[in-house]
Each structure stands twice: as C-alpha cells, then as structure tokens.
TIVO-2410 file (N, C-alpha, C; in nm, 3 decimals):
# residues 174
REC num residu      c1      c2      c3 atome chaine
REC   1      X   0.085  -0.117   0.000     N      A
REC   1      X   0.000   0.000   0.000    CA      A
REC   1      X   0.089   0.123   0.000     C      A
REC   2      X   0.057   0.177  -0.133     N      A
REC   2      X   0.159   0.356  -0.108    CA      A
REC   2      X   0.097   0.421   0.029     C      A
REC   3      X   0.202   0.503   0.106     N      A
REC   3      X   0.200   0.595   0.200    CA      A
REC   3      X   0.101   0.685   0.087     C      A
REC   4      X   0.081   0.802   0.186     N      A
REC   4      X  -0.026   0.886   0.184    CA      A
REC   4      X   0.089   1.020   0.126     C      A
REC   5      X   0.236   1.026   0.112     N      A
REC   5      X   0.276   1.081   0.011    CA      A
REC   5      X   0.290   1.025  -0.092     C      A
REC   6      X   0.344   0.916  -0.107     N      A
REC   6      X   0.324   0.817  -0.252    CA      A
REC   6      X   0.217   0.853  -0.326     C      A
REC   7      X   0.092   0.860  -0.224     N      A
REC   7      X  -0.060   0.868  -0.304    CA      A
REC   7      X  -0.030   1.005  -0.362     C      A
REC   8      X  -0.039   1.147  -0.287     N      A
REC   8      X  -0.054   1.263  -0.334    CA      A
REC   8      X   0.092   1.280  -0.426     C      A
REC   9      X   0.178   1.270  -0.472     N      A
REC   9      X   0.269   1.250  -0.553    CA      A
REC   9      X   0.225   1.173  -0.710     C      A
REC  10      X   0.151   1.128  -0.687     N      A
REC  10      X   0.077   1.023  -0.804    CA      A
REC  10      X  -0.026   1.132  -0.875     C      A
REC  11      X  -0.115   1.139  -0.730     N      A
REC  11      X  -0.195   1.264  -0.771    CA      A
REC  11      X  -0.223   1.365  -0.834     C      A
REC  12      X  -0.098   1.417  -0.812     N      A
REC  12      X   0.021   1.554  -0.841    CA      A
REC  12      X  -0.103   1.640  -0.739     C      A
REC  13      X  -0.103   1.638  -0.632     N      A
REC  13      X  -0.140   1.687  -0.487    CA      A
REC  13      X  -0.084   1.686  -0.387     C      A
REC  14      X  -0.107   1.799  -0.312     N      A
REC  14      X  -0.037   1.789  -0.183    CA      A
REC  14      X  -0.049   1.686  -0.074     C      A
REC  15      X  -0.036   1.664  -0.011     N      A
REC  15      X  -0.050   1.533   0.111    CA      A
REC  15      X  -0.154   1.614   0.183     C      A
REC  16      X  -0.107   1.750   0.230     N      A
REC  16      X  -0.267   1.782   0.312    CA      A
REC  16      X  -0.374   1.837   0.225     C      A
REC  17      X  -0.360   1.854   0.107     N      A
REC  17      X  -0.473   1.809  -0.039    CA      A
REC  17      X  -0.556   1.685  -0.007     C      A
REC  18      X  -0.512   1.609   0.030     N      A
REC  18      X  -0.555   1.503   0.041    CA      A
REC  18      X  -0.647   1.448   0.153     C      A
REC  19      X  -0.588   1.487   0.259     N      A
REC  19      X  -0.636   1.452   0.411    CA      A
REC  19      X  -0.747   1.641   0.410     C      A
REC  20      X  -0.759   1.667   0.323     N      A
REC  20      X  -0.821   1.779   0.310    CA      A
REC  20      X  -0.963   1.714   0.304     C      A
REC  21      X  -0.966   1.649   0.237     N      A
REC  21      X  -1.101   1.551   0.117    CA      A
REC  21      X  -1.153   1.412   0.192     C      A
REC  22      X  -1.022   1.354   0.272     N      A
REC  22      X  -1.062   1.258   0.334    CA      A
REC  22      X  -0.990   1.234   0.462     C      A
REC  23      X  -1.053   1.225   0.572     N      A
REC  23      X  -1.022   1.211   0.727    CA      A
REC  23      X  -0.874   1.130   0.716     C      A
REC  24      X  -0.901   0.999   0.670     N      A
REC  24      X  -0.810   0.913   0.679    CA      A
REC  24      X  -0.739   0.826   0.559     C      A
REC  25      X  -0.645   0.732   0.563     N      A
REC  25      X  -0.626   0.632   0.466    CA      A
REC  25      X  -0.731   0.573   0.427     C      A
REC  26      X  -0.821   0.515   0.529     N      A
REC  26      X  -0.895   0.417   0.521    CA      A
REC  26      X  -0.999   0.466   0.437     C      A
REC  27      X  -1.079   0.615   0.445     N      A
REC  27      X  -1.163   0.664   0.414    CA      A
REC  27      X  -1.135   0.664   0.259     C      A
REC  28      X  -0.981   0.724   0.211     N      A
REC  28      X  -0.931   0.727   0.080    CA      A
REC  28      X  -0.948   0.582   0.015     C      A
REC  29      X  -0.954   0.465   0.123     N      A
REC  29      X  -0.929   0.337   0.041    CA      A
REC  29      X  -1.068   0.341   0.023     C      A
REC  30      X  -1.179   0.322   0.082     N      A
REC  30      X  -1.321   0.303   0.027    CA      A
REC  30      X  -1.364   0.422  -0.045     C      A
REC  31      X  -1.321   0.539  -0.069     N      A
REC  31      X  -1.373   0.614  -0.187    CA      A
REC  31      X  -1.292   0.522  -0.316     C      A
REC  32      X  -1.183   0.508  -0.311     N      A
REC  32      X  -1.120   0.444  -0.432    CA      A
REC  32      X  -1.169   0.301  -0.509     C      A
REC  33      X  -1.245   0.246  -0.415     N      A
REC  33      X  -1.281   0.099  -0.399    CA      A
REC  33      X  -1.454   0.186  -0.461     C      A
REC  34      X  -1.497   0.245  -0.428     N      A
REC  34      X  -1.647   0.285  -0.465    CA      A
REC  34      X  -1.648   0.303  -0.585     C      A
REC  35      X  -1.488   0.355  -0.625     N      A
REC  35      X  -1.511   0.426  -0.771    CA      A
REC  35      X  -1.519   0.313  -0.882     C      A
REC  36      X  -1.425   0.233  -0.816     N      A
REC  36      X  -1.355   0.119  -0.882    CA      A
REC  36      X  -1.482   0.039  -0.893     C      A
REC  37      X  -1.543  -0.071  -0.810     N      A
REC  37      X  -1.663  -0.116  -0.837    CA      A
REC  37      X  -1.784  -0.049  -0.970     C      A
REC  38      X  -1.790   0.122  -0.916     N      A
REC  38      X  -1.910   0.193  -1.011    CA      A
REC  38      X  -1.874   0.138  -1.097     C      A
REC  39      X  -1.676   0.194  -1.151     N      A
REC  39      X  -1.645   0.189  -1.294    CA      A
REC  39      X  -1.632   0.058  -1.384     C      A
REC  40      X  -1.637  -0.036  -1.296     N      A
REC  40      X  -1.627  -0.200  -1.340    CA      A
REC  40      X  -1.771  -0.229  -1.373     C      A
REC  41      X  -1.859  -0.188  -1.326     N      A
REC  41      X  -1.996  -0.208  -1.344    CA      A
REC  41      X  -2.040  -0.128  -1.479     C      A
REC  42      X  -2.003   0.005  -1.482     N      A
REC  42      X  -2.033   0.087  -1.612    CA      A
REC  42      X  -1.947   0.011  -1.748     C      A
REC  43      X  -1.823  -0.055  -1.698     N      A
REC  43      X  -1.772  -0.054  -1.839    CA      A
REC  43      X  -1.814  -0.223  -1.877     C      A
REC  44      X  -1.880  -0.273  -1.788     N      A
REC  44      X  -1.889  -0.452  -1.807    CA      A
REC  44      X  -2.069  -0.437  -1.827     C      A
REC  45      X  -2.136  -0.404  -1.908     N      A
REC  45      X  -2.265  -0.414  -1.903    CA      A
REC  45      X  -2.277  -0.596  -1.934     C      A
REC  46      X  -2.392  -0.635  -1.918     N      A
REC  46      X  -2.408  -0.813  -1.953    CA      A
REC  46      X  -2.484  -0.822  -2.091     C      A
REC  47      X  -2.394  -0.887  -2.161     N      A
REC  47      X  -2.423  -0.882  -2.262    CA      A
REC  47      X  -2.472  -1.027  -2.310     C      A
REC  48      X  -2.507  -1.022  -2.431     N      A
REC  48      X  -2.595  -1.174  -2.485    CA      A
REC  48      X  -2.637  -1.246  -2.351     C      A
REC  49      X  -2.716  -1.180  -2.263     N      A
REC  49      X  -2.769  -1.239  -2.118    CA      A
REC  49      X  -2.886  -1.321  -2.128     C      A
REC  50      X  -2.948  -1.284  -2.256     N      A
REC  50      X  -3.122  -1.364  -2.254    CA      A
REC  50      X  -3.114  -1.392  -2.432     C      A
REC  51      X  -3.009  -1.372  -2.516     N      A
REC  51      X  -3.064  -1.378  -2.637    CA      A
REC  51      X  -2.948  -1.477  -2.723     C      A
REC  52      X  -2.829  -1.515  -2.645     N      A
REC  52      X  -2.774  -1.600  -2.697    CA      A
REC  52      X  -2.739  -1.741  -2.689     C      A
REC  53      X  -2.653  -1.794  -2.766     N      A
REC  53      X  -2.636  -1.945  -2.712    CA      A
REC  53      X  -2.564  -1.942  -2.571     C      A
REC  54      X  -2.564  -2.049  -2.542     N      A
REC  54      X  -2.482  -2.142  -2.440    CA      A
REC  54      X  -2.328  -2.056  -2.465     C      A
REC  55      X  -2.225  -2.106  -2.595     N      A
REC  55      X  -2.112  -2.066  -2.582    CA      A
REC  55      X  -2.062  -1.934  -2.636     C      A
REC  56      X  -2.167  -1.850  -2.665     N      A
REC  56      X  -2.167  -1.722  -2.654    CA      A
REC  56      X  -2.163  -1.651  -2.557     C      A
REC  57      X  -2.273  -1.712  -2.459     N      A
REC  57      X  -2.278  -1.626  -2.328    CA      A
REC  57      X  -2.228  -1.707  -2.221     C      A
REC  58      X  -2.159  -1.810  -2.228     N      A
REC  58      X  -2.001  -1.819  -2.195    CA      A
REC  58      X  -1.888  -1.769  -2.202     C      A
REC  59      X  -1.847  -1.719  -2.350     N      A
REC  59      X  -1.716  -1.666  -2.359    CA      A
REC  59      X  -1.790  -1.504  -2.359     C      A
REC  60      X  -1.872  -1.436  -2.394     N      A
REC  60      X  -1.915  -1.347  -2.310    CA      A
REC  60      X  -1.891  -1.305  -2.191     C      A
REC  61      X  -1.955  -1.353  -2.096     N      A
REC  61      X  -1.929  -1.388  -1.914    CA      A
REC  61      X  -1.785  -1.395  -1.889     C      A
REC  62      X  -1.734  -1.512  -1.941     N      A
REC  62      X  -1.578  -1.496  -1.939    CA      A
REC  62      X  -1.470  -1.365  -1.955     C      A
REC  63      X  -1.502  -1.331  -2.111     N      A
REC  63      X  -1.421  -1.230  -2.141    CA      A
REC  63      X  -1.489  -1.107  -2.039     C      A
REC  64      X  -1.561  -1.099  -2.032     N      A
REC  64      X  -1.623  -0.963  -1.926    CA      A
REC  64      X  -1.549  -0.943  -1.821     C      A
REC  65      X  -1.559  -1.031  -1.747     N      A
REC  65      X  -1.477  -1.124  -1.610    CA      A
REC  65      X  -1.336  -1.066  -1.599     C      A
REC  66      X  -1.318  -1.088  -1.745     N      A
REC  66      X  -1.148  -1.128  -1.735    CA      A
REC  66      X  -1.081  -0.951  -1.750     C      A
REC  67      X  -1.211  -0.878  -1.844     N      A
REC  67      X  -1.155  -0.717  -1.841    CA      A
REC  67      X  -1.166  -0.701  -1.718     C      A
REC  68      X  -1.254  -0.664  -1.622     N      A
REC  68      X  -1.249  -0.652  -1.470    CA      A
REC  68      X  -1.149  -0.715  -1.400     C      A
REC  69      X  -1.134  -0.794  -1.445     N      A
REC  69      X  -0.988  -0.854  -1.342    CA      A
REC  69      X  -0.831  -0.821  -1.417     C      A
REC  70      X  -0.843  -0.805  -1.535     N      A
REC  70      X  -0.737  -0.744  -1.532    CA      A
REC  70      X  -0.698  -0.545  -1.481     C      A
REC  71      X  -0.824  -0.523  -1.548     N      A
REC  71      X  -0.815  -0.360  -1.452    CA      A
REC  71      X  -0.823  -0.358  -1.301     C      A
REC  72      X  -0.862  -0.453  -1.232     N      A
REC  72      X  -0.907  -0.402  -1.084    CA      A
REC  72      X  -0.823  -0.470  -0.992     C      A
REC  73      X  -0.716  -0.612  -1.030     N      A
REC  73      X  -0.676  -0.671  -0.986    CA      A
REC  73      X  -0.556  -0.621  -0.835     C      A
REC  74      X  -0.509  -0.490  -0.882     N      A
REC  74      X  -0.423  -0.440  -0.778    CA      A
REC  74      X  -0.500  -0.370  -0.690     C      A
REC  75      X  -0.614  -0.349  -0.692     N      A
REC  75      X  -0.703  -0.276  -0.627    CA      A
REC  75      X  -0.758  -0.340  -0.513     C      A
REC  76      X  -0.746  -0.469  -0.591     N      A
REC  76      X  -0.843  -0.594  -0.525    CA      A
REC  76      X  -0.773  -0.619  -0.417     C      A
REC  77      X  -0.642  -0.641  -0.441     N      A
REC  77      X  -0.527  -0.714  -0.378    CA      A
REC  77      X  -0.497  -0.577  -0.229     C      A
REC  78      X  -0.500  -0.490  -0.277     N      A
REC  78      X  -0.503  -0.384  -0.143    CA      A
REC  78      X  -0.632  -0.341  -0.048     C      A
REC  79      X  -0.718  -0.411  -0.167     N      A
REC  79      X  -0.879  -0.400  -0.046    CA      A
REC  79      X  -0.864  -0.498   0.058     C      A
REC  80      X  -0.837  -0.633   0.023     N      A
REC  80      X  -0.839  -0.772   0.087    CA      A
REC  80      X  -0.732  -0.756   0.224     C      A
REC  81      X  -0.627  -0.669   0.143     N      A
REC  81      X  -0.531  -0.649   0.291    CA      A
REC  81      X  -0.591  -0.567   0.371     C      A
REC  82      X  -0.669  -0.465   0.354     N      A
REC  82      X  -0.676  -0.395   0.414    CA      A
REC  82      X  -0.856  -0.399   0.495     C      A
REC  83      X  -0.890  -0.534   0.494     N      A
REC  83      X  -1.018  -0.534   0.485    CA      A
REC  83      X  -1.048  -0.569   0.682     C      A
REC  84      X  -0.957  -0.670   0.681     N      A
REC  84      X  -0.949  -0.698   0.855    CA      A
REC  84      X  -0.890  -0.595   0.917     C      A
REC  85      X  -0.836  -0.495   0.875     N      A
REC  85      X  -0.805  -0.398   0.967    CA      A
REC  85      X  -0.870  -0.225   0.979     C      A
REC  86      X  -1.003  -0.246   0.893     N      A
REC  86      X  -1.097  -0.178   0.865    CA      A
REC  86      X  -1.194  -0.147   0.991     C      A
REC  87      X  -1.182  -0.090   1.097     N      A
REC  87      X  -1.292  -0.112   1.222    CA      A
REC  87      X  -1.378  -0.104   1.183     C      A
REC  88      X  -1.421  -0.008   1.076     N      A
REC  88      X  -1.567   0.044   1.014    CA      A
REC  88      X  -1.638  -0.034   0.982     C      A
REC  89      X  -1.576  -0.140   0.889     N      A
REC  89      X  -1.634  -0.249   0.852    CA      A
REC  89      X  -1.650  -0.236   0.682     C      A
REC  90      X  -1.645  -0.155   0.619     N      A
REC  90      X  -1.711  -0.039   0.493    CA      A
REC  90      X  -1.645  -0.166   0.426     C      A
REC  91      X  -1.503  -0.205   0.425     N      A
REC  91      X  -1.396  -0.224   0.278    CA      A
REC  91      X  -1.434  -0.370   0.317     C      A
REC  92      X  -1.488  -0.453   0.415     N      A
REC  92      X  -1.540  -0.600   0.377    CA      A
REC  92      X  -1.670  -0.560   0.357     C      A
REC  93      X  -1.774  -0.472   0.380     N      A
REC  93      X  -1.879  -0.472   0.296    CA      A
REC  93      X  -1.823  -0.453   0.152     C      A
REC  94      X  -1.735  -0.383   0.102     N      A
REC  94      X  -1.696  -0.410  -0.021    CA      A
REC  94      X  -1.698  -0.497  -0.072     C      A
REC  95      X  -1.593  -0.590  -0.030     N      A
REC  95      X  -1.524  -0.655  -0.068    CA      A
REC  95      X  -1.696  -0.774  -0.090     C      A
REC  96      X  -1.772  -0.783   0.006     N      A
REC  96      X  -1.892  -0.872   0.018    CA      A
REC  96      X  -1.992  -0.795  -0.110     C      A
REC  97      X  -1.993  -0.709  -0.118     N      A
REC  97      X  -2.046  -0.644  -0.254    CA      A
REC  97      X  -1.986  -0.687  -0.404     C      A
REC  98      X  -1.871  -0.674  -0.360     N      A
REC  98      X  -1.784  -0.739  -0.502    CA      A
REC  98      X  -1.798  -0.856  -0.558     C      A
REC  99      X  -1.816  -0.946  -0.495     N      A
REC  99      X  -1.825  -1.134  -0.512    CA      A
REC  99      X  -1.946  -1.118  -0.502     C      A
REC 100      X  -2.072  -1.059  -0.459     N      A
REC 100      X  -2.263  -1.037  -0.464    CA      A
REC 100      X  -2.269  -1.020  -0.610     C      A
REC 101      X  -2.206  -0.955  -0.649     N      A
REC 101      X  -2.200  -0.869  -0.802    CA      A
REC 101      X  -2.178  -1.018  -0.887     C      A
REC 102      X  -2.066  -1.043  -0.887     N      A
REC 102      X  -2.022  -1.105  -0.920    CA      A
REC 102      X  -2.125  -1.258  -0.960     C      A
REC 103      X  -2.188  -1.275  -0.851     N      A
REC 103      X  -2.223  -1.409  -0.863    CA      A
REC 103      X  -2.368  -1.382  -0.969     C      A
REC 104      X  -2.456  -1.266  -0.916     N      A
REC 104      X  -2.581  -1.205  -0.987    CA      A
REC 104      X  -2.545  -1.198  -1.073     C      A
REC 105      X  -2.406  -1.184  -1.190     N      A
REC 105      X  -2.395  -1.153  -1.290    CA      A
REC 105      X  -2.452  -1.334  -1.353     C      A
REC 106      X  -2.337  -1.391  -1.254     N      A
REC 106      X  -2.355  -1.545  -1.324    CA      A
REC 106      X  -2.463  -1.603  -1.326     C      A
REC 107      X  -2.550  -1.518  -1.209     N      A
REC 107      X  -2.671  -1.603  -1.226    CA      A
REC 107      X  -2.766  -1.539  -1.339     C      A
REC 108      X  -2.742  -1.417  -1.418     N      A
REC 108      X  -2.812  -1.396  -1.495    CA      A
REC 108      X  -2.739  -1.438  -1.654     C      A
REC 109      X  -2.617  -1.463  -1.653     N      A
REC 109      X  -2.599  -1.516  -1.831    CA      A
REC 109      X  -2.579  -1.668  -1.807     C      A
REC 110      X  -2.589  -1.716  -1.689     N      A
REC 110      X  -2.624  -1.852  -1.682    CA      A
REC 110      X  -2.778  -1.898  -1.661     C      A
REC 111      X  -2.857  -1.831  -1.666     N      A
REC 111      X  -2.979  -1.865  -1.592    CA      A
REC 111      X  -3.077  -1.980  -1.686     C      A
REC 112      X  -3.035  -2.011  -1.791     N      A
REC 112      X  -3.111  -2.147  -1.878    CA      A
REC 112      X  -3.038  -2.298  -1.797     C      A
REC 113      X  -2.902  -2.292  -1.792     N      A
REC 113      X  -2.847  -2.412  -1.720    CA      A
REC 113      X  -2.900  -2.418  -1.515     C      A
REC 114      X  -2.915  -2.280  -1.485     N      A
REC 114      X  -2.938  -2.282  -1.355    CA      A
REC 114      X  -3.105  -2.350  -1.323     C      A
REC 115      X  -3.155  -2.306  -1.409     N      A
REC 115      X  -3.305  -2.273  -1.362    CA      A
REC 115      X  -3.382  -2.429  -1.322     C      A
REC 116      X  -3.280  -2.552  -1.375     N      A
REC 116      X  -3.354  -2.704  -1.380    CA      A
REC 116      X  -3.269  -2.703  -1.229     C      A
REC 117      X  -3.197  -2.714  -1.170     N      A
REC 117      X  -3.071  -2.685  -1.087    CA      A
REC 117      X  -3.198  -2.706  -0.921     C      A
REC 118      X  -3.170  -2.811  -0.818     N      A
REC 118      X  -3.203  -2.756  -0.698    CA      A
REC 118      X  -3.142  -2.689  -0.645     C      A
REC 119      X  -3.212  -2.564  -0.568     N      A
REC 119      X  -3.142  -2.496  -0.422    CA      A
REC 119      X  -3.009  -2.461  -0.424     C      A
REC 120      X  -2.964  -2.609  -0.336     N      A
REC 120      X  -2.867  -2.592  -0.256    CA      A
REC 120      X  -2.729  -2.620  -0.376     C      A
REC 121      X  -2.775  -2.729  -0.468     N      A
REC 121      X  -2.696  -2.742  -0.616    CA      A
REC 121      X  -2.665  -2.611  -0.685     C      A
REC 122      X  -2.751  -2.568  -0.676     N      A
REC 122      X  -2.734  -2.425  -0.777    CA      A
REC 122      X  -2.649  -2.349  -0.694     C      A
REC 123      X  -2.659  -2.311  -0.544     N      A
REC 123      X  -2.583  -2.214  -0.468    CA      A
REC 123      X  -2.431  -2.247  -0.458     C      A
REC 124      X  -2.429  -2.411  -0.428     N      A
REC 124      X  -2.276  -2.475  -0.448    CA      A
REC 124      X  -2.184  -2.449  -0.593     C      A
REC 125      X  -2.246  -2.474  -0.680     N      A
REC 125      X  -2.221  -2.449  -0.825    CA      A
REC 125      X  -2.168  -2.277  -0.873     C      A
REC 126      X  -2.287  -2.154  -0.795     N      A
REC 126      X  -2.235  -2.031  -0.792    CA      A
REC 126      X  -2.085  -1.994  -0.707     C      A
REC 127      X  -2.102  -2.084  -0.571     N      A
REC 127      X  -1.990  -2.112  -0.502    CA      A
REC 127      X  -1.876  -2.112  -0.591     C      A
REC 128      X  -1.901  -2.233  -0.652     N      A
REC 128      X  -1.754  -2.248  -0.707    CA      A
REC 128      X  -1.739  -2.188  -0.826     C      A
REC 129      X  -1.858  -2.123  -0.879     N      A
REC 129      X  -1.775  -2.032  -1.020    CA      A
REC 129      X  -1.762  -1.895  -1.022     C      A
REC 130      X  -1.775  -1.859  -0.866     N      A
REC 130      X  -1.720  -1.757  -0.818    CA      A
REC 130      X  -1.556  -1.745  -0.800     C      A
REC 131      X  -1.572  -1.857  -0.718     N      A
REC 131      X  -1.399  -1.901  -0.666    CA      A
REC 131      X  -1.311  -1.893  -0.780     C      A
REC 132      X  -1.360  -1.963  -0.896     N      A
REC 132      X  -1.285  -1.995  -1.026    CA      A
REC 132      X  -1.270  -1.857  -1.055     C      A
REC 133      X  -1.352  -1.772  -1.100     N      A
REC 133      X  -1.360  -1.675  -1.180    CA      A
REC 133      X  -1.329  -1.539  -1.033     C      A
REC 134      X  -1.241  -1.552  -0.963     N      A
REC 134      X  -1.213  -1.471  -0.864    CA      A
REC 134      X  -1.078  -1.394  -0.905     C      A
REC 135      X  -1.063  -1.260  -0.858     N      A
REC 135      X  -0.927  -1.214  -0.926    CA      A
REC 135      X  -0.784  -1.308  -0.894     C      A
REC 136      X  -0.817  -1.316  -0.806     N      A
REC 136      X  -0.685  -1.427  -0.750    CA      A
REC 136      X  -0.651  -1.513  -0.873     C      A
REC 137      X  -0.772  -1.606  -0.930     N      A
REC 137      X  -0.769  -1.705  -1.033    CA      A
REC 137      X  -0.714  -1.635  -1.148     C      A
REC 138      X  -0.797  -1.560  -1.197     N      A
REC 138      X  -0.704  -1.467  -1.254    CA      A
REC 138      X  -0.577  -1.411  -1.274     C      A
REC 139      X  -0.515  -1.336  -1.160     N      A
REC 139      X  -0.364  -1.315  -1.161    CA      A
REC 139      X  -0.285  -1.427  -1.120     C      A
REC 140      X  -0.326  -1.484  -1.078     N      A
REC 140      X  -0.266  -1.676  -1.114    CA      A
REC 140      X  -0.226  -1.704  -1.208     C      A
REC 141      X  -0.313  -1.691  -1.324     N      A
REC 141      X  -0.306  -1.727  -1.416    CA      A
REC 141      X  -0.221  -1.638  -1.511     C      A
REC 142      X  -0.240  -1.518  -1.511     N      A
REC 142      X  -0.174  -1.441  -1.541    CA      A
REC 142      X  -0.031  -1.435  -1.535     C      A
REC 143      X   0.009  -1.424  -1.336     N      A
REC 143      X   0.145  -1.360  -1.296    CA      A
REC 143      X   0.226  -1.487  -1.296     C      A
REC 144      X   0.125  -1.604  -1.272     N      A
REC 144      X   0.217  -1.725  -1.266    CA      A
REC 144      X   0.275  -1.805  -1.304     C      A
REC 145      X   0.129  -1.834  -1.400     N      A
REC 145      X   0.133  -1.939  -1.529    CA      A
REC 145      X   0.184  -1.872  -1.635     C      A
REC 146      X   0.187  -1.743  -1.700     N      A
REC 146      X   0.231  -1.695  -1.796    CA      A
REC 146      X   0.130  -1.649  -1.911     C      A
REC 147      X  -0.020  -1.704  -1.858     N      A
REC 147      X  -0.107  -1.687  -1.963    CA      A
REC 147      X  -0.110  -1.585  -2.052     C      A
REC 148      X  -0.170  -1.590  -2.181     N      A
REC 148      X  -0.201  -1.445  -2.241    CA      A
REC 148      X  -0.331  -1.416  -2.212     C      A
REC 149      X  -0.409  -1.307  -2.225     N      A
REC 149      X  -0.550  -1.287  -2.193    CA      A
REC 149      X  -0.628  -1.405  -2.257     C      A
REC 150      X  -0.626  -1.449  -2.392     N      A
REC 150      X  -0.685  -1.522  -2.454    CA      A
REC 150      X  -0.685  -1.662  -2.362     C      A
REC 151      X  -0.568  -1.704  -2.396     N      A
REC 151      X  -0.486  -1.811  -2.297    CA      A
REC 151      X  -0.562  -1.837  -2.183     C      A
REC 152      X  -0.596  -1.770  -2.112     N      A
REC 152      X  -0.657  -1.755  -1.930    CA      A
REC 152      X  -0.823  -1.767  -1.975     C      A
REC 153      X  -0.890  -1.653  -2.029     N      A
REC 153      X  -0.992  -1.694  -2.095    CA      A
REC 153      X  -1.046  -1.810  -2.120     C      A
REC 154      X  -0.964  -1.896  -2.216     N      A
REC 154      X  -0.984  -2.058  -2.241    CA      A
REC 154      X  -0.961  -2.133  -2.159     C      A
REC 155      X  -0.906  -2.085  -2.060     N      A
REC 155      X  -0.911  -2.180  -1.964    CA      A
REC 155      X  -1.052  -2.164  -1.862     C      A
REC 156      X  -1.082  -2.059  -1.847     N      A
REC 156      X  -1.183  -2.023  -1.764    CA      A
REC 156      X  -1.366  -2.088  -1.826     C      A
REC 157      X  -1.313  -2.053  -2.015     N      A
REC 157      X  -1.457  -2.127  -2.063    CA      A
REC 157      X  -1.434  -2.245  -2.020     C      A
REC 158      X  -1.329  -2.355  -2.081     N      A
REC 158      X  -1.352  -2.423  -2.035    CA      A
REC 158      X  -1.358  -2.514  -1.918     C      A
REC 159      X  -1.354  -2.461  -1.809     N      A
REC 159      X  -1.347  -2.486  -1.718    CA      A
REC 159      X  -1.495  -2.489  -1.673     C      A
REC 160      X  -1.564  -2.384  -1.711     N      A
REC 160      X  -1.701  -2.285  -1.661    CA      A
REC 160      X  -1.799  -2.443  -1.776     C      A
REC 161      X  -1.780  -2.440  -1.874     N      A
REC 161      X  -1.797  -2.533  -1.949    CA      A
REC 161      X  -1.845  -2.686  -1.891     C      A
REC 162      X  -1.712  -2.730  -1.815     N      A
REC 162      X  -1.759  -2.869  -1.767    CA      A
REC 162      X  -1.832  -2.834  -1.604     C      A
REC 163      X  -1.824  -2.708  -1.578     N      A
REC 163      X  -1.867  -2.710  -1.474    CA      A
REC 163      X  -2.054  -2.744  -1.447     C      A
REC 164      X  -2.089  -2.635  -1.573     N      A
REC 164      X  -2.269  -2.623  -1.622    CA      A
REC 164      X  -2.323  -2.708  -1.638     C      A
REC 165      X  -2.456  -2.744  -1.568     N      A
REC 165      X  -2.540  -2.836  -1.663    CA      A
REC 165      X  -2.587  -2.836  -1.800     C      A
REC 166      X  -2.625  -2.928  -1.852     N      A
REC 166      X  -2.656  -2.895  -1.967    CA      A
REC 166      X  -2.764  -2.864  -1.949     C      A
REC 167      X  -2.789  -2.747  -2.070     N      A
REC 167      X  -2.891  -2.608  -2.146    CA      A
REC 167      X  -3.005  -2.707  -2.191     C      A
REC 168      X  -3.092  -2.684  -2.102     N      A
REC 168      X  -3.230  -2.718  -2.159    CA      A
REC 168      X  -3.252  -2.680  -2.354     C      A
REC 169      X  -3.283  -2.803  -2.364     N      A
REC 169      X  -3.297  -2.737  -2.523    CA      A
REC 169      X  -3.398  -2.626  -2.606     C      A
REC 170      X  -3.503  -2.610  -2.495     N      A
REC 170      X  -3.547  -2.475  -2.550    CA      A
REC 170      X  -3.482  -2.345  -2.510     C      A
REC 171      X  -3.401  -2.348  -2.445     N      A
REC 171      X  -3.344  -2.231  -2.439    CA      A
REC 171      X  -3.233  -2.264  -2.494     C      A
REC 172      X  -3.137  -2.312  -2.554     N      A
REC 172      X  -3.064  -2.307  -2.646    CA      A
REC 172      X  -3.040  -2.336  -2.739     C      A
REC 173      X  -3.188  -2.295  -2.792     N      A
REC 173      X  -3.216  -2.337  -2.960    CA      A
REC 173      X  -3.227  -2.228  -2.977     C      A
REC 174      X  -3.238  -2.060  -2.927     N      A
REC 174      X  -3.258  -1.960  -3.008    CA      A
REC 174      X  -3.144  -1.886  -3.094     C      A
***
C-alpha cells in the first residue's frame, strides 16, 4: 500500500490536499474501492444475457470477467489487505459487494443451465464459479502461469464449461 505521500505525488497533490477531502487512509481506500466497483460495473454491461447461445454467453461472461480482473486486480489485492483492519467495517462490505455482483452476474448469463438446478446445487455451483472466476484465479493465471489474456480466458470457458449443466434445449435453440 503507497504511503499517503506516494498517493498525493501520483496525484500531483499535496499530502494535506488530500487529508483535506478525506479524514483518513482508510476513508481514501473506500472512496477508491467505490469508484472502482461503479467503474467496473459501467464498463462490463451483460451482454448476450437472454438472447444467446450457451457458448456465446459463456465466452461473453468470461471475457467480461477477465476485463475486470485485469483492470481491478491491484485494487483488489489492497482491499483484501486492508479489509481486517478496517474497524468500520465499509472495505469488507466491499469486498462482500464485489463477489454479490459477481455471482448475480452469473446467475443472470447462466440462468437457462441454472433454472432445472435444486437450491442448494445451484448455490454450491455459484460457489464455485465464483472461486474460479475470482481475481486471485485470474492473476494466477496471469502472474504465474504466464497466460495471455486469450490463454486464461480458455481456460476459464472451459473450465465454466464442464462445470454447467446442460442447457435445456429450449433455451438453447434460439
């Protein structure tokens, strides 16, 4: 985490510019984290959600996924540290907002494979294609493995792939 001159240096602001606007670090980390969420949300609208196939709105979902995690990933990584030492509580409501998002997305460009799905099947299943599709998985894949965007992508369809039930056939005949 940059110091609070690091930050205003970046800025091109003063340090008490800064603590001008916001009480504390912490306060600066959840305005930054607010923005970050809005702006991941404005630039990822859901696309082919009700009007395409199966592996459209797979690699759809995927590639969406994968722009958000590559823009937000350092962001992510300084919310999570900084989330247990938050008294307020604000940056794990974040952080619990972030993966909420996340899963509502899946449950809406998945919702033909979900909808035959019981309960507690369907919630386990969001479980884990949350986990998969989590930034971590991501810069894993990325910082570790060497992937290229594409590269990581294909791994994620198919992964997301064997994970799904199979698509009722009236909904993926349109």
């Amino acid at each position: 985490m940059p110091t609070a001159v690091q930050i205003a240096e970046r800025a091109g602001y003063s340090v008490r510019s800064i603590f001008e606007r916001f009480p504390d670090l912490n306060a600066l980390r959840v305005a930054a984290t607010d923005y970050s969420l809005a702006q991941a949300l404005a630039l990822a609208p859901p696309r082919h959600a009700a009007s395409a196939d199966r592996s459209t709105r797979v690699r759809s979902q995927v590639e969406t996924r994968a722009h958000t995690c590559e823009r937000g990933v350092a962001l992510w990584r300084v919310l999570l540290r900084f989330a247990d030492q938050d008294e307020t509580g604000q940056l794990k409501a974040r952080v619990a907002r972030g993966r909420d998002t996340t899963v509502k997305r899946m449950e809406l460009m998945y919702k033909p494979e979900l909808s035959g799905m019981a309960d507690e099947d369907r919630r386990q299943l969001l479980i884990a294609l949350e986990a998969l599709t989590d930034m971590e998985s991501w810069a894993r894949m990325r910082e570790l493995h060497g992937l290229s965007f594409e590269e990581a992508c294909d791994v994620w369809v198919h992964a997301i792939e064997r994970l799904l039930p199979a698509t009722p056939v009236a909904a993926d005949a349109r």
